[in-house]
C-alpha positions in Angstrom: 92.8 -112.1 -40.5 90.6 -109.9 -42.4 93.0 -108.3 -45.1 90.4 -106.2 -47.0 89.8 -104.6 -44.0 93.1 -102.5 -44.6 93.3 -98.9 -45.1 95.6 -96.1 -46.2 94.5 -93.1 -45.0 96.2 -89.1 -44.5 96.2 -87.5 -41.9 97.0 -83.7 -40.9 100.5 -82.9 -42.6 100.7 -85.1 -45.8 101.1 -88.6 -43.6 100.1 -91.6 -44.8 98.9 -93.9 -42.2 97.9 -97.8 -43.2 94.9 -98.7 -40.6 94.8 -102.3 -40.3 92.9 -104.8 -37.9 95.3 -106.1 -34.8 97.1 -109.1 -35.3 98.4 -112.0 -32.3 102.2 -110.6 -33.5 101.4 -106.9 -32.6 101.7 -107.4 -28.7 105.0 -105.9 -28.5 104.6 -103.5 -30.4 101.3 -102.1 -29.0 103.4 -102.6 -25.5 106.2 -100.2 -27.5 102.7 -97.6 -27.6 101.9 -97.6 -24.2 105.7 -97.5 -23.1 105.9 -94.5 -25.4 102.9 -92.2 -23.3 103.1 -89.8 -20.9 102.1 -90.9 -17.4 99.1 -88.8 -17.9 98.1 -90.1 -21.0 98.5 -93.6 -19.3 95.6 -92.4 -17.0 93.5 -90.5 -19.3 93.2 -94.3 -21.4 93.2 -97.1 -18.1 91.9 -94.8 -15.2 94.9 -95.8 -13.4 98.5 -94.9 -12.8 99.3 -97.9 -14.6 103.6 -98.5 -14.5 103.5 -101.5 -17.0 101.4 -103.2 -20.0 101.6 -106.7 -19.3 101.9 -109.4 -22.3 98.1 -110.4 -20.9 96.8 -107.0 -21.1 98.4 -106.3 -24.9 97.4 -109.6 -26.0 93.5 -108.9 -24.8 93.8 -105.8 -27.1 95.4 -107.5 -30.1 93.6 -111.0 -30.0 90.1 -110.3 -31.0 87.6 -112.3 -32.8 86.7 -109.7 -35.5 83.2 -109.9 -34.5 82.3 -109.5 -30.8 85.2 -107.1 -30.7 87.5 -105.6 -33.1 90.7 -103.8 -32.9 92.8 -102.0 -35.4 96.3 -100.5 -35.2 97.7 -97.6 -37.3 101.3 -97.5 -38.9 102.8 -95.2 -40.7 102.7 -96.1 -44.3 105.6 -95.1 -46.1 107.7 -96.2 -43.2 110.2 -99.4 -43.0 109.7 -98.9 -39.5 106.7 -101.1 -38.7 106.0 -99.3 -35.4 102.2 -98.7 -34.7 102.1 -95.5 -34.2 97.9 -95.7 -32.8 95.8 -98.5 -31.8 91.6 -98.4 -31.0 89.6 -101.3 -30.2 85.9 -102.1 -29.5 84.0 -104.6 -27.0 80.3 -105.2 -27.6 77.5 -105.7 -25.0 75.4 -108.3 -26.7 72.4 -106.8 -24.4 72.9 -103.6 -25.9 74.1 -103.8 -28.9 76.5 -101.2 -28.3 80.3 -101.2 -28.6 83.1 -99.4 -25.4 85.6 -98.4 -27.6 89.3 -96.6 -26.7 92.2 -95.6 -28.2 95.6 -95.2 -27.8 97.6 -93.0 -29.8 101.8 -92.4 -29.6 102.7 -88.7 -28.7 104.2 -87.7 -31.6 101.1 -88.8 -33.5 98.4 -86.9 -30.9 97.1 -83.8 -33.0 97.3 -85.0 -36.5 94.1 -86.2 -36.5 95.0 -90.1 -36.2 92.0 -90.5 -33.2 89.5 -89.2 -35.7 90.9 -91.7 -38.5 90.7 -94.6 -36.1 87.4 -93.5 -35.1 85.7 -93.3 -38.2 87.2 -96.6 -39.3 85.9 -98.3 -36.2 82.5 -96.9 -37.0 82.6 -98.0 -40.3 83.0 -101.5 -39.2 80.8 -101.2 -36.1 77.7 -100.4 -38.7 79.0 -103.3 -41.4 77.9 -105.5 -38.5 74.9 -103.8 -37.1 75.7 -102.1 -33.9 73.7 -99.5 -32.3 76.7 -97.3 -31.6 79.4 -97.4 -29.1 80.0 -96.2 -25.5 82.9 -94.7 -23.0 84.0 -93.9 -19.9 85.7 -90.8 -20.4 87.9 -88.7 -17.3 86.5 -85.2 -17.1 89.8 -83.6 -17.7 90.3 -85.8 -21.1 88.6 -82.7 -23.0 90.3 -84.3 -26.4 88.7 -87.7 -25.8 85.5 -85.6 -25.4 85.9 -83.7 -28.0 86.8 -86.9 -30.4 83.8 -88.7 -29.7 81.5 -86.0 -30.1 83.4 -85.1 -33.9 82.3 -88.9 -34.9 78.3 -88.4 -34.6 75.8 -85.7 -34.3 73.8 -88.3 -32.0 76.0 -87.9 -29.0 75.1 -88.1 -25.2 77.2 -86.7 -22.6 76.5 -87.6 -18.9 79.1 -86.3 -15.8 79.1 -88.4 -12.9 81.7 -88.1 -10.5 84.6 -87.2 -12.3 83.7 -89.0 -15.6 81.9 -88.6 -18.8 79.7 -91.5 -19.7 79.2 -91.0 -23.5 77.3 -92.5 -26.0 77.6 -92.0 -29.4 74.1 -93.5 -31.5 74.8 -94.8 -35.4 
């Protein structure tokens, strides 16, 4: 586990938020996240009307190697509560050397800027260990998705086909 990876951050309000990469022991907790969204926001982030997050699923999201993929989870910081109140996570294609990335983030936390945070610590990390950039599939109606990616990089590309943005953000 990569401790100096940890970051306290504030977001929009005063919050503090601790960013920290996943861990094996966060499963029920990120399961708590995706419990917690709308069924619309469920869609937005799997492209499916997805009813439950299966131990599998959570564990694919929280067991990563560091390397080849990387997740990190926020928590509110000055909180006994140790809740993760967003996650984001990366997969790289080793052929080109660019990263699909998404994020989930709990309702009451959407807004305060949490997805940006998450976004620019991922990129930070993506760079440390030389990828291109990253990639995602992103549902036309997810305008704050869109929006997200194209606040993290001035090199953005924006595609629609069929009902979907592909978007690739460039380093």
């Amino acid at each position: 586990y990569p401790a100096s990876e940890e970051r306290v951050v504030t977001v929009k309000g005063g919050k503090n938020v601790l960013i920290r990469p996943a861990r094996a022991s966060d499963v029920i907790l990120l399961q708590d996240v995706f419990y917690s969204l709308t069924e619309q926001d469920r869609y937005t982030r799997f492209f499916t009307r997805l009813k439950s997050f299966t131990t599998s699923a959570a564990e694919h999201l929280c067991n990563v190697d560091y390397d080849k993929e990387m997740a990190f989870v926020a928590l509110q910081a000055d909180s006994e509560d140790d809740d993760i109140i967003g996650s984001s996570c990366y997969f790289v294609n080793p052929t080109s050397n660019l990263a699909e990335v998404a994020y989930m983030i709990r309702p009451g936390w959407q807004g305060c800027g949490l997805g940006g945070v998450l976004q620019q610590r991922m990129i930070e990390y993506a760079k440390a260990r030389g990828l291109r950039g990253f990639t995602a599939d992103i549902l036309a109606q997810n305008i704050k998705m869109k929006k997200l990616f194209q606040a993290g990089s001035p090199n953005v590309s924006v595609e629609l086909e069929g009902g979907t943005y592909e978007v690739r953000m460039i380093f």
